[in-house]
N, C-alpha and C positions, 0 to 999 in steps of 0.2 A: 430553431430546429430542435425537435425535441428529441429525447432517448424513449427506446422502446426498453420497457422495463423487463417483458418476457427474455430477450434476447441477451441483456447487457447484466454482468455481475461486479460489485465492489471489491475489490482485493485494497485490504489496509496495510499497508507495510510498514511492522517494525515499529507498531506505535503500542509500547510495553508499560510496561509497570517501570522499567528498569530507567525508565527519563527521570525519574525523581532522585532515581539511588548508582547509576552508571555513568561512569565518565565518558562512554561514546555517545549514549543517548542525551542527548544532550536536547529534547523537544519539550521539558516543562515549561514553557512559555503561555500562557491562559486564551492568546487569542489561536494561536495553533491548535490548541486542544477543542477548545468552541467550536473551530471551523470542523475539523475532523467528527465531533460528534453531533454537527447540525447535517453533515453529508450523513452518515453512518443511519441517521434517525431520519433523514429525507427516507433515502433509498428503503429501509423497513418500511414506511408508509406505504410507498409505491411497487411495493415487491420485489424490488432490486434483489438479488443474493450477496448478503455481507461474508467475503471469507476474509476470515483474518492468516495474512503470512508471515509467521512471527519467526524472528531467529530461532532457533534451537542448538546451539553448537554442543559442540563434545568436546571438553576441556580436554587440552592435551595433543588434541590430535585436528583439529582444523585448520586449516589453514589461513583462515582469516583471522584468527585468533593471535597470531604471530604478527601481522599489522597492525592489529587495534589494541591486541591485548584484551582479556577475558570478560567478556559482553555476553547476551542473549542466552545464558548457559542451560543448556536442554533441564527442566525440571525443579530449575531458580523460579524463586518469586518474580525476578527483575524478567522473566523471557516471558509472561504471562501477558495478557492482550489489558491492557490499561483499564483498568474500571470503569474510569469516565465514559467507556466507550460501551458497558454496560451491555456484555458481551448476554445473547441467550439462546435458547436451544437451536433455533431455526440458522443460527450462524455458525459454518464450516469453518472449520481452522487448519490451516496448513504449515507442519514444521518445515524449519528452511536451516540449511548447513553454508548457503552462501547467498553471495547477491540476489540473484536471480531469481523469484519464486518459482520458477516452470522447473531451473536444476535442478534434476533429480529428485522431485517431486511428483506426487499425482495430481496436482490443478489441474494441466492441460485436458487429461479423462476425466477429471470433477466438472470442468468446463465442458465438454464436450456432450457429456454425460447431461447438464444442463440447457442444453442448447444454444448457448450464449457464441456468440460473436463479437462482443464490443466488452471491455473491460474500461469502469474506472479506474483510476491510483489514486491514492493517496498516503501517505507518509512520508518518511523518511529515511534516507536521508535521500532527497531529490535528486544530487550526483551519484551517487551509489545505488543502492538498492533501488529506489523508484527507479530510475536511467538502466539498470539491467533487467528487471522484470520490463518496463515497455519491449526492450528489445526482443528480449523471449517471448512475448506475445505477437509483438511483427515479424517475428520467423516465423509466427505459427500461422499468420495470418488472421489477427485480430483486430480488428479497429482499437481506437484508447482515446479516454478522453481523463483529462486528470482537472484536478481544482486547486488553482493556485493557494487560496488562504489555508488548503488543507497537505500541505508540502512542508518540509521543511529543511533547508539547508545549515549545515553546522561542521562540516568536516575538509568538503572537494569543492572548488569555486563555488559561484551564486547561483542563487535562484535562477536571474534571470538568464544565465548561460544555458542550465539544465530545462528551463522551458524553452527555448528558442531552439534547442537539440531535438528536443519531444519532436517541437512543429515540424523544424524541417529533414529530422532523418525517418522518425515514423508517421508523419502524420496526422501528430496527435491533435485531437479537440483540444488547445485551453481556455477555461470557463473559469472566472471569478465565483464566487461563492454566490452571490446574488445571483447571477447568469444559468448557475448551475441549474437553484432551487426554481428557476422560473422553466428549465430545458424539460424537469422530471415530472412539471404539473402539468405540461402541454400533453 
């Protein structure tokens, strides 16, 4: 089954500079990284819209900051969208103060505004951030399909709990990476 590329956009979450140099990010892993940017550079081919939703926190005063301790910090090098991932002009970026990219964010009107109804995921961290942005997009009424080799879990149980979650509370498409690249050419 394939995806229609007019309608569906890429939201990467939380996949930073800071995996190299932050002790939350914890996604410098090489085949994590490949995966994320063999999606990221499918979906450009096929006209998917890449937005990246990167932390941005406010030291001092977030509240997530108090759990993790000081990550994604609005204006750091470590909260910047990952090189590798070879960020450029035609790709929107959305700052984020918590899980969820929809909180208190403009995606949903950047979406909207797009015409998209179906979001990919990928990032991290799979139980967290990825697991609250799906939801905020199934409130919204979104379809979602995510790609497992481009996830990555390191903080909130496994992998495989946070995909089995996807399926059966939103919905979601999961697609292997090969599976993916073959959904976006059809």
């Amino acid at each position: 089954m394939g995806i229609d590329a007019k309608r569906t956009a890429l939201l990467v979450i939380d996949v930073l500079e800071g995996g190299d140099h932050d002790a939350v990010y914890d996604h410098a892993i090489e085949s994590f990284e490949n995966s994320c940017v063999a999606v990221v550079d499918a979906c450009r081919v096929v006209g998917i819209q890449v937005i990246f939703c990167n932390d941005a926190h406010r030291s001092g005063t977030d509240r997530e900051l108090a759990l993790w301790g000081d990550h994604g910090i609005a204006g750091s090098p470590e909260a910047r969208t990952a090189s590798a991932l070879g960020a450029c002009e035609s790709d929107i970026t959305i700052p984020k103060r918590r899980y969820d990219a929809f909180f208190q964010t403009d995606l949903d009107l950047t979406l909207r505004e797009l015409g998209v109804d179906t979001v990919i995921a990928i990032g991290c961290d799979t139980n967290i951030c990825v697991l609250q942005t799906l939801a905020g997009a199934f409130f919204r009424n979104y379809g979602s399909i995510v790609v497992e080799e481009a996830m990555r879990t390191f903080l909130v149980g496994t992998q495989e709990e946070g995909i089995e979650y996807f399926k059966r509370c939103y919905g979601t498409r999961v697609l292997d990476l090969e599976g993916f690249l073959r959904s976006i050419a059809e």
